[in-house]
C-alpha positions as CSV (number, residue, x, y, z in Angstrom):
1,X,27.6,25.6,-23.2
2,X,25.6,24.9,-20.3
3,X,25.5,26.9,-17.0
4,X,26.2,24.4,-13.6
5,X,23.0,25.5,-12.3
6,X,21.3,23.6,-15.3
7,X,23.1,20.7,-15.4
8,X,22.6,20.2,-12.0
9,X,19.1,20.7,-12.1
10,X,19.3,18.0,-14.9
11,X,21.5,15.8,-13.2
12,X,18.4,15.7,-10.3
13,X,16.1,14.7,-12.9
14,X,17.8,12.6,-14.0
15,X,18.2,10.7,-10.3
16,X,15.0,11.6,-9.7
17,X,13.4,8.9,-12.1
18,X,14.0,6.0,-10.6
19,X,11.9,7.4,-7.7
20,X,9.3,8.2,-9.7
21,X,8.9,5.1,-11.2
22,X,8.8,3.4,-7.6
23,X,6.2,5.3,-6.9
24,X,4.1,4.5,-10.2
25,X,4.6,0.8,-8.5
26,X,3.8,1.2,-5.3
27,X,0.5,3.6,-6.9
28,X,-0.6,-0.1,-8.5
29,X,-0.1,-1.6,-5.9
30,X,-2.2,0.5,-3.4
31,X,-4.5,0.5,-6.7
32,X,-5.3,-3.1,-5.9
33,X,-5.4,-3.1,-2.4
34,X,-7.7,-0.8,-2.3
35,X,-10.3,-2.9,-4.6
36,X,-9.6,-5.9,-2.4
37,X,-10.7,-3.6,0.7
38,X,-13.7,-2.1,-1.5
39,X,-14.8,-6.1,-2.7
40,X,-14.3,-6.9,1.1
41,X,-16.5,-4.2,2.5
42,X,-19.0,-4.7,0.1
43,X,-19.4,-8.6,0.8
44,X,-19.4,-8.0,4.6
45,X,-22.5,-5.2,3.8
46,X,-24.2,-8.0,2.1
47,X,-23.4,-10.3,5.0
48,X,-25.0,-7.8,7.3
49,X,-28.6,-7.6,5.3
50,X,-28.8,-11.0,4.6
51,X,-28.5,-11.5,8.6
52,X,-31.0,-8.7,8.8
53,X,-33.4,-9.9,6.4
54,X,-33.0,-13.7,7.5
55,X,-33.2,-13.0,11.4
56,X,-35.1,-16.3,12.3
57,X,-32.6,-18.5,10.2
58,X,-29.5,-19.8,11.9
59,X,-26.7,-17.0,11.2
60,X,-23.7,-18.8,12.6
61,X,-21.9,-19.3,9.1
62,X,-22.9,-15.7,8.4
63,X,-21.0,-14.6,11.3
64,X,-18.5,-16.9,10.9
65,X,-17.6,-15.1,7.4
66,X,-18.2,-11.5,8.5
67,X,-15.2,-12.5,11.4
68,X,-12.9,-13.2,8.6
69,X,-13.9,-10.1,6.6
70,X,-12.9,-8.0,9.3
71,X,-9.8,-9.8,9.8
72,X,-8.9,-9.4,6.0
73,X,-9.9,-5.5,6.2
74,X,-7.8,-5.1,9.3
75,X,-4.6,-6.9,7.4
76,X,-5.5,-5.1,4.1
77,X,-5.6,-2.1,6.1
78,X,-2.6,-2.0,7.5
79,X,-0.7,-3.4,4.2
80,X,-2.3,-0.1,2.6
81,X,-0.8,2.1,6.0
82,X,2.4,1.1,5.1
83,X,2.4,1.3,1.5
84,X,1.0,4.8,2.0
85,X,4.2,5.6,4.6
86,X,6.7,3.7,2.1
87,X,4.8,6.3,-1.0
88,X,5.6,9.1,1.5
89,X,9.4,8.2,1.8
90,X,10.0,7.8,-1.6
91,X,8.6,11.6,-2.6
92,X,10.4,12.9,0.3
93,X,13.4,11.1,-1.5
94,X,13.1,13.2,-4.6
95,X,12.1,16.7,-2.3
96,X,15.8,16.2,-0.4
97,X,17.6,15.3,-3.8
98,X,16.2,19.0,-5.2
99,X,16.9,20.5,-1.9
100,X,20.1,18.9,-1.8
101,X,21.0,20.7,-5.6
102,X,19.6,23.7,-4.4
103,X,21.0,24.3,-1.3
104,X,24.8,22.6,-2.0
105,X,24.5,20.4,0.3
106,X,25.3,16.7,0.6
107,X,21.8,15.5,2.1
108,X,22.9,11.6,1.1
109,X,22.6,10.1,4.5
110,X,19.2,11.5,5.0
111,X,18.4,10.5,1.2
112,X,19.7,6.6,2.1
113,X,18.0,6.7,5.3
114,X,14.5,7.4,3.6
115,X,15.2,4.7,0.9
116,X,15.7,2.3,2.9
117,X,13.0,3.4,5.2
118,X,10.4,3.3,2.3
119,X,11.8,-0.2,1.5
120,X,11.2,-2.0,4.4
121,X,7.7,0.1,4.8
122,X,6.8,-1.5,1.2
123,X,8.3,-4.8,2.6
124,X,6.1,-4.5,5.4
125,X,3.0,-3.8,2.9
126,X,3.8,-6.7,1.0
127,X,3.8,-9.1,4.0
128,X,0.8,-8.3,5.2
129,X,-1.0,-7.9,2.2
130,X,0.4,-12.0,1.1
131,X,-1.3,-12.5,5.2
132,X,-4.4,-11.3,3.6
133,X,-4.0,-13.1,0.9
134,X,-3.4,-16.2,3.1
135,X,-6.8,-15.6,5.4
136,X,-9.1,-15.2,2.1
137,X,-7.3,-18.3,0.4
138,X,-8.1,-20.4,3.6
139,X,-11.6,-19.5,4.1
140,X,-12.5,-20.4,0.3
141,X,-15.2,-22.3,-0.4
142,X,-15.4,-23.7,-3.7
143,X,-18.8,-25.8,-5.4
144,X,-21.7,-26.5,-2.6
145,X,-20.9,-28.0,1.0
């Protein structure tokens, strides 16, 4: 027979993993935002010594691009804030549903408001990452011009 301290414990776990797995998400997710940021930084660098290199050439498109590489980094930047805060949320999710057990107490309000809170901070990530999306899709430039 099982002691209530156990199956409470267990009971936690057991609400716990649904959590978890958000945050496995929202880990992939940040996963390729950050690559998008890396690729971004890494282009506008390149954009920067080719200007360098080429300083008696016309640098206008040059400009042009690095413009819209800092506005995707800004929009990827803050899409990655915000998934960060909506990581955050969730894990204090799981830390108030142990504390909760442990201390007897019915901590649900506080549990619903962080859900929701990490939910519309993912939202939030989400939009701003399709606005990135949107920006790099716009300024593409496919075959020669």
């Amino acid at each position: 027979m099982q002691s209530e301290p156990v199956a409470t414990i267990a009971h936690v776990i057991q609400l716990s993993v649904a959590p978890v797995f958000l945050l496995t998400g929202i880990a992939g997710l940040l996963n390729v935002l950050t690559g998008r940021l890396s690729r971004i930084v890494e282009r506008a660098r390149h954009l920067e010594r080719t200007l360098l290199d080429e300083a008696a050439d016309d640098g206008a498109p040059a400009h042009s691009q690095l413009r819209t590489l800092a506005s995707r980094a800004r929009w990827i930047n803050i899409a990655i804030s915000l998934c960060v805060v909506s990581a955050i949320f969730v894990a204090s999710v799981v830390v108030v549903l142990f504390a909760s057990a442990f201390w007897g107490s019915d901590y649900g309000g506080i549990v619903a408001v962080l859900f929701i809170g990490a939910m519309l901070a993912l939202i939030a990530g989400l939009v701003f990452f399709m606005r990135e999306i949107y920006v790099a899709t716009s300024n593409l430039r496919i075959g020669s011009h």
